[in-house]
Every structure is written in structure tokens, then in C-alpha cells.
C-alpha positions as CSV (number, residue, x, y, z in Angstrom):
1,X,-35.0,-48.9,17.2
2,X,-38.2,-51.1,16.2
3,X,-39.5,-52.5,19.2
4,X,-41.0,-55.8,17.2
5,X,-37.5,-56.2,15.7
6,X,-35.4,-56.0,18.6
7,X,-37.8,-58.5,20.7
8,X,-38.1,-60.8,17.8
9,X,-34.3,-61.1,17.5
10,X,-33.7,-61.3,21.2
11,X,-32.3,-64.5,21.3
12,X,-29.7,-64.1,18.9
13,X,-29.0,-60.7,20.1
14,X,-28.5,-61.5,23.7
15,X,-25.4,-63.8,22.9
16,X,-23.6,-61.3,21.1
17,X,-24.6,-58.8,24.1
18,X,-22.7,-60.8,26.3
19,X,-19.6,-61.2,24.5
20,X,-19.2,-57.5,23.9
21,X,-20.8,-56.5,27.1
22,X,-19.8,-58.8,29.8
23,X,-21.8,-57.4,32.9
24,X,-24.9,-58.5,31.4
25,X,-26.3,-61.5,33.6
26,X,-28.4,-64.6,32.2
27,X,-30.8,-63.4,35.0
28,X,-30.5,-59.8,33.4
29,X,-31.1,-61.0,30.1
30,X,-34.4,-63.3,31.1
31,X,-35.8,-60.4,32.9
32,X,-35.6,-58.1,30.1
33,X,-37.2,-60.7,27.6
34,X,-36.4,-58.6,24.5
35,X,-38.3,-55.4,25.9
36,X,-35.8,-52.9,24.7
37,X,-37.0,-50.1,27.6
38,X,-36.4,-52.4,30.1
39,X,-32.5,-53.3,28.4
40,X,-31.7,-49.3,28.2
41,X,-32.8,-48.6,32.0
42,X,-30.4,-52.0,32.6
43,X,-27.8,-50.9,30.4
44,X,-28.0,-47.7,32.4
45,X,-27.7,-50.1,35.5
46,X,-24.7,-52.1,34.6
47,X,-22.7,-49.5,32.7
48,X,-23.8,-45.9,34.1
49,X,-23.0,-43.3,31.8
50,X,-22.4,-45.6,29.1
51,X,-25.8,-45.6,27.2
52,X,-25.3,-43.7,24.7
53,X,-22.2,-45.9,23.6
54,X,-24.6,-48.9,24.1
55,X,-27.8,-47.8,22.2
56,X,-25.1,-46.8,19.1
57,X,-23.6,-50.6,19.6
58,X,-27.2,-51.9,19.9
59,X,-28.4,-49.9,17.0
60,X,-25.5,-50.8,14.8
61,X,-25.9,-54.3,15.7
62,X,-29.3,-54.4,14.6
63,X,-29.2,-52.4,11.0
64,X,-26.7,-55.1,10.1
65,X,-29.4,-58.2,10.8
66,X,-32.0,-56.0,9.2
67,X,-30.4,-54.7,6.4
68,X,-27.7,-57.3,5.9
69,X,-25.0,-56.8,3.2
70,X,-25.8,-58.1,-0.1
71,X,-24.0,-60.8,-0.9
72,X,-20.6,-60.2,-3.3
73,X,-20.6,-61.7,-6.9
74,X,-17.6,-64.7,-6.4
75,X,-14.8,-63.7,-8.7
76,X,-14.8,-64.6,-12.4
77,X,-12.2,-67.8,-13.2
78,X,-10.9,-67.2,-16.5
């Protein structure tokens, strides 16, 4: 995970957190402030033995913003 990336899409990452992984607090999520060390030891706090499950979530999340699908040709009208 790049560092730069995941604290420069914090805020748009941080909503999506929450709606998948609900034990996440607004507090939590200001006291983290896209410092992705600090999110894994709270991950670790919120939903023990569960990291591994979120880094792959978080890691998955992020390849999609990064490397986003290109977008599909619109079929041809004949």
C-alpha cells in the first residue's frame, strides 16, 4: 500500500470504510487522518483477528481508484 495514496484518498475512503466496516467511529476515523499504520493497529483494535481480511479489502479498494477500469466502447447502433 502507497502511503501518499492512501492519505491522499482518505476522505473518499473513509466513507466507504464505514459502510463496509461499521465499527469504525468518526472519532476513529479523525484520529487516524489517513495514516495507514495508525488505521491497521485500529483495524486490529476494532476487529481483532481480522486484519488480514481488512488490509485485502483495503488493498482491493484502493487498486480499483488507482488503476480504475477503462472505460467500455458503448455498443455500435446499426
Amino acid at each position: 500500500m502507497n502511503a501518499d495514496l492512501f492519505r491522499g484518498k482518505w476522505d473518499v475512503f473513509k466513507g466507504e470504510l464505514k459502510q463496509e466496516w461499521g465499527k469504525f467511529t468518526d472519532d476513529d476515523l479523525l484520529s487516524v487522518r489517513g495514516d495507514y499504520d495508525n488505521f491497521m493497529a485500529l483495524a486490529q483494535e476494532r476487529y481483532p483477528g481480522r486484519q488480514v481480511e481488512i488490509r485485502r479489502w483495503t488493498d482491493e479498494w484502493y487498486s480499483v481508484v488507482q488503476f480504475p477500469a477503462p472505460p467500455t466502447d458503448p455498443p455500435l447502433i446499426s
